[in-house]
C-alpha positions in Angstrom: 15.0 61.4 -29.3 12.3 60.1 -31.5 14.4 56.9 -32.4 14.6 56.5 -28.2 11.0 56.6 -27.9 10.0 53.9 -30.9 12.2 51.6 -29.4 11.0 51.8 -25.8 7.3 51.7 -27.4 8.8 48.6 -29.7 10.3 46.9 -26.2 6.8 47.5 -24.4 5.1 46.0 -27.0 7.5 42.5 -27.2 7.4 42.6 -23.2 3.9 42.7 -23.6 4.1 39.8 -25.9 6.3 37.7 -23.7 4.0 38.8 -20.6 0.6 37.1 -22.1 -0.6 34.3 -20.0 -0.6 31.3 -22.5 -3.3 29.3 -19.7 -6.8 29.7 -20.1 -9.3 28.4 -17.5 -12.2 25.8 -18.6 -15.2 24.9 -15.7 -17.0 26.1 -13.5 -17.5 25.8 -9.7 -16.3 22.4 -8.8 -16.6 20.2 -11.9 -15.4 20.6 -15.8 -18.9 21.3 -17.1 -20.6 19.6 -20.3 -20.4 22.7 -22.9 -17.1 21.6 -25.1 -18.1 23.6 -27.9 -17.8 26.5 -26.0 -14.2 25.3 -24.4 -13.3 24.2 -28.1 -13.9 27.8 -28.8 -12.2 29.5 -26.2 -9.2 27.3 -26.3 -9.3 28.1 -30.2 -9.4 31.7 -29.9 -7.1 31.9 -26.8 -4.3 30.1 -29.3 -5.0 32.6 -32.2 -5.0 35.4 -29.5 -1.3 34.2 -28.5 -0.6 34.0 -32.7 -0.6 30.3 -32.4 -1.9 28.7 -36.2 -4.1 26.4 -33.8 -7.3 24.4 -35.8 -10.2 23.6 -34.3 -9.7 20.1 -34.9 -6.6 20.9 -32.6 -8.4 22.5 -30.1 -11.0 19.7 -29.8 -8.4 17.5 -28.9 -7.2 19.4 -26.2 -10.3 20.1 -24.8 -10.9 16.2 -24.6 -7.8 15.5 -23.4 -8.5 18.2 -20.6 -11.5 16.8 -20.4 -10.2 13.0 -19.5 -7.6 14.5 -17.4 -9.5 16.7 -15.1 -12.2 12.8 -15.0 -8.7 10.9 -13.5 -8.4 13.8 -11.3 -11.8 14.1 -10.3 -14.2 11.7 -10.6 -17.1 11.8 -13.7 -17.6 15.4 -13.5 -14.0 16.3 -13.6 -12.8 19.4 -12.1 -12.3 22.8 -13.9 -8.9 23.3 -15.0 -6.1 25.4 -16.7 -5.4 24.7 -20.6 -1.5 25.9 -21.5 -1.1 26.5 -25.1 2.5 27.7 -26.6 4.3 27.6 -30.0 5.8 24.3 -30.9 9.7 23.7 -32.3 8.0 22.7 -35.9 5.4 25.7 -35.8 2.7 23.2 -34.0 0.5 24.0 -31.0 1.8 22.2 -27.9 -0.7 22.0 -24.3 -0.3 21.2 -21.1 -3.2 20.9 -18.5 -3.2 22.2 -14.7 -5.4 21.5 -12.2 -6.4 25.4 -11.3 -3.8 24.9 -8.1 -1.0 24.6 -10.4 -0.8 20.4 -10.6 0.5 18.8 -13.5 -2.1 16.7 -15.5 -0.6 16.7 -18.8 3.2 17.5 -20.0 3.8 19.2 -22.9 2.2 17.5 -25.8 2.4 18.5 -29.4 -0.9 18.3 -31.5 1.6 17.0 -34.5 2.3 14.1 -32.0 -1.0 13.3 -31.4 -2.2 13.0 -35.0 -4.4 15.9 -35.0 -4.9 17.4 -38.2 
């Protein structure tokens, strides 16, 4: 009986895992905003929440390349949108970007790729 209940606690646990929502929001209202330090940090600790090795030189990147994306979308003060991070094949951090109605602005993309160090 005991062995039935760690596994179902274990299985919980992985679900749980598997259940985490790798996109994080960045902006406010209508438009991307101007505070990237405070995006650099949430994107950081969003990867290390999902146990994703991701530096803050990494996460910089993204956040610009969010940044420039969400411009092309919409105009000089961008738009907010939805920051994907997820476990490379090579241990990297990959991203995508969504506009916050689920449009594509960026495929995957690998920060080893890139050249981020």
């Amino acid at each position: 009986m005991r062995i039935i209940g760690i596994l179902i606690i274990i299985s919980g646990v992985l679900m749980g895992c598997e259940l985490q929502d790798p996109c994080v929001r960045v902006g406010m209202d209508k438009d991307f905003g101007l505070d990237h330090f405070e995006k650099i940090k949430l994107v950081s600790d969003h990867a290390n929440e999902l146990g994703l090795s991701t530096t803050i030189s990494e996460a910089a990147h993204i956040v610009g390349a969010a940044y420039a994306a969400s411009q092309i979308e919409g105009g000089q003060p961008g738009v907010p949108v939805n920051i994907c991070v997820k476990a490379g094949r090579s241990g990297d951090t990959e991203y995508s970007v969504l506009t916050t109605n689920g449009k594509i602005l960026v495929e995957w993309t690998s920060t080893v790729i890139t050249g981020t160090p």
